[in-house]
C-alpha positions as CSV (number, residue, x, y, z in Angstrom):
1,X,-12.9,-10.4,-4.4
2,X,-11.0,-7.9,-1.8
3,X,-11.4,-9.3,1.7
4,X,-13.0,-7.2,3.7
5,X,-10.0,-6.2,6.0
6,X,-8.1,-4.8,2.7
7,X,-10.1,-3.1,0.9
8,X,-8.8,1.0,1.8
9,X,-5.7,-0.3,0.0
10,X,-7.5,-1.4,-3.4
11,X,-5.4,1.2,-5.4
12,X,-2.4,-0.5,-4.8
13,X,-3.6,-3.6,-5.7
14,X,-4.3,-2.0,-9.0
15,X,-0.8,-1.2,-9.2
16,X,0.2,-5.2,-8.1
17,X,-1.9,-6.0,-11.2
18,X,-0.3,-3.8,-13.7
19,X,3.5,-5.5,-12.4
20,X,1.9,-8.5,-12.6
21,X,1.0,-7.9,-16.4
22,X,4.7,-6.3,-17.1
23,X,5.9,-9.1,-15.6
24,X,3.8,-11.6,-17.8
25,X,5.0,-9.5,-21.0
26,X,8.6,-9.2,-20.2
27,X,8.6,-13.3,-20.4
28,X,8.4,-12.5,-24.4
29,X,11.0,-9.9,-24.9
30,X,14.6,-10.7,-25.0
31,X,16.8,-8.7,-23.0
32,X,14.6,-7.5,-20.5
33,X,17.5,-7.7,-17.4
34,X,17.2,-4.0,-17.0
35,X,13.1,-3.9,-17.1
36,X,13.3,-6.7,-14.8
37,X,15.4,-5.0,-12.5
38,X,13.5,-2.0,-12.1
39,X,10.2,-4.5,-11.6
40,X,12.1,-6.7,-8.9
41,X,12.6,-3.3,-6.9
42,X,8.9,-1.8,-7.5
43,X,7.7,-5.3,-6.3
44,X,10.5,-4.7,-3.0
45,X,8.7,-1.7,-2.1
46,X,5.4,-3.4,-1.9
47,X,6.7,-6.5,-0.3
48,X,8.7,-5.0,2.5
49,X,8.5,-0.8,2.4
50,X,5.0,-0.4,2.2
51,X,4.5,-0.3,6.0
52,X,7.9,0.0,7.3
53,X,8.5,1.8,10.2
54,X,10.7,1.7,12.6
55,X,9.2,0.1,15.7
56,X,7.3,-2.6,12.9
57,X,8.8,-5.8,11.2
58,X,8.8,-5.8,7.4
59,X,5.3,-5.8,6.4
60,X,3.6,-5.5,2.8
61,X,2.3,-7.1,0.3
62,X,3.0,-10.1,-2.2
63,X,1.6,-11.7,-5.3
64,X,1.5,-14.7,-6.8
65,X,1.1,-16.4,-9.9
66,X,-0.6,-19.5,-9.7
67,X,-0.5,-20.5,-13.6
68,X,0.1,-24.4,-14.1
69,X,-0.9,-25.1,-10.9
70,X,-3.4,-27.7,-9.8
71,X,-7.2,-26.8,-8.8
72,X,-10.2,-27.9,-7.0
73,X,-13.1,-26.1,-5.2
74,X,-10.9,-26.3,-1.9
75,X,-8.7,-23.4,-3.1
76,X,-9.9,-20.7,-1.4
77,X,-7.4,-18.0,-2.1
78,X,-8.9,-18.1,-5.9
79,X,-12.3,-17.6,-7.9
80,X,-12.2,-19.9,-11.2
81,X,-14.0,-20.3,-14.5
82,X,-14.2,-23.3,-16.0
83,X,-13.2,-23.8,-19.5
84,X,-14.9,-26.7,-21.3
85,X,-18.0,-29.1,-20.1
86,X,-14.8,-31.6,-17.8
87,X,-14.3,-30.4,-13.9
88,X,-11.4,-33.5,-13.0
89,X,-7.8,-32.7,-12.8
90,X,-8.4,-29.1,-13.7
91,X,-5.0,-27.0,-14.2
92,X,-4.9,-23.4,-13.8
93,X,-4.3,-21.9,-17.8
94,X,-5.0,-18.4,-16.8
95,X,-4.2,-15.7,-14.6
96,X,-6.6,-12.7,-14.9
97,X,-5.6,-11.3,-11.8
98,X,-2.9,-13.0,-9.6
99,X,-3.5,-13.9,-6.2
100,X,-2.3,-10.5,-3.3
101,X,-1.5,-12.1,0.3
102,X,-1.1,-9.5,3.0
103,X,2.5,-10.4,4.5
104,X,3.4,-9.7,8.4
105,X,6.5,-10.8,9.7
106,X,6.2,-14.5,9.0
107,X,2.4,-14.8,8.1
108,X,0.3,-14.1,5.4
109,X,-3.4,-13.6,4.9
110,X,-5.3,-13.2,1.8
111,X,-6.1,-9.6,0.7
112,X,-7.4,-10.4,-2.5
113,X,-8.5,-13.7,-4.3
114,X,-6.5,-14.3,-7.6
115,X,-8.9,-14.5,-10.3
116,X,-8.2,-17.5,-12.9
117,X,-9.1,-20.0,-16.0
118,X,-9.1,-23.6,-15.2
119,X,-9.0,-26.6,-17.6
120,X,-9.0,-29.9,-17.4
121,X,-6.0,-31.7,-17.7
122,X,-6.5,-34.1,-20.9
C-alpha cells in the first residue's frame, strides 16, 4: 500500500522494485562486481539525487529488505501473508516487494509498505 502522501511518485517505486529484484538475482551469479556497481550507483541517485537541489539537504528514497527478519502484527511498515495454519515466532521468508522509506535529512517516513511471506519459525 502507497501512503497517501507518495503516491505522484509510484513510477519510481516501480523502478525501486525492479533494483530490488536485480539485486535479489545478482546474489546467484558469480562475478557480478561490475552489475553491482552500476546497481549501487542507480540506487545513489534514488537515495540522495532524486530531490537534490541546492538550497535542500539530501533527500530521496531508500529500500529495504526485510527477509529473515522477525514479525508480529506491530510491524507497520509491512502487509504479510501467512504461510501455514502457526502465527508464533513468524520469520519473514519472502520479499514480494521490499519496504520504500521516504528519507529527509535524518528522518524517514514510510512511502510504501513492503509486501512479504511470513512463517513460523519451527
Amino acid at each position: 500500500m502507497i501512503e497517501q502522501n507518495f503516491k505522484q511518485y509510484k513510477p519510481s517505486f516501480e523502478l525501486l522494485d525492479q533494483l530490488f529484484e536485480i539485486e535479489r538475482k545478482l546474489e546467484n551469479i558469480e562475478e557480478s562486481n561490475s552489475i553491482s556497481r552500476n546497481l549501487n550507483k542507480m540506487k545513489n541517485i534514488f537515495e540522495t539525487n532524486l530531490f537534490s537541489s541546492s538550497t535542500s539537504s539530501e533527500m530521496g528514497f531508500i529500500y529495504h529488505n526485510p527477509i529473515g527478519e522477525a514479525y508480529n502484527e506491530t510491524r507497520l511498515e509491512l502487509e504479510a501473508s501467512i504461510a501455514g495454519n502457526l502465527t508464533e515466532n513468524l520469520i519473514i521468508k519472502e520479499v514480494i516487494k521490499p519496504i520504500i522509506r521516504y528519507k529527509s535529512g535524518g528522518s524517514t517516513l514510510i512511502a510504501r509498505k513492503g509486501v512479504v511471506i511470513v512463517e513460523s519459525k519451527k
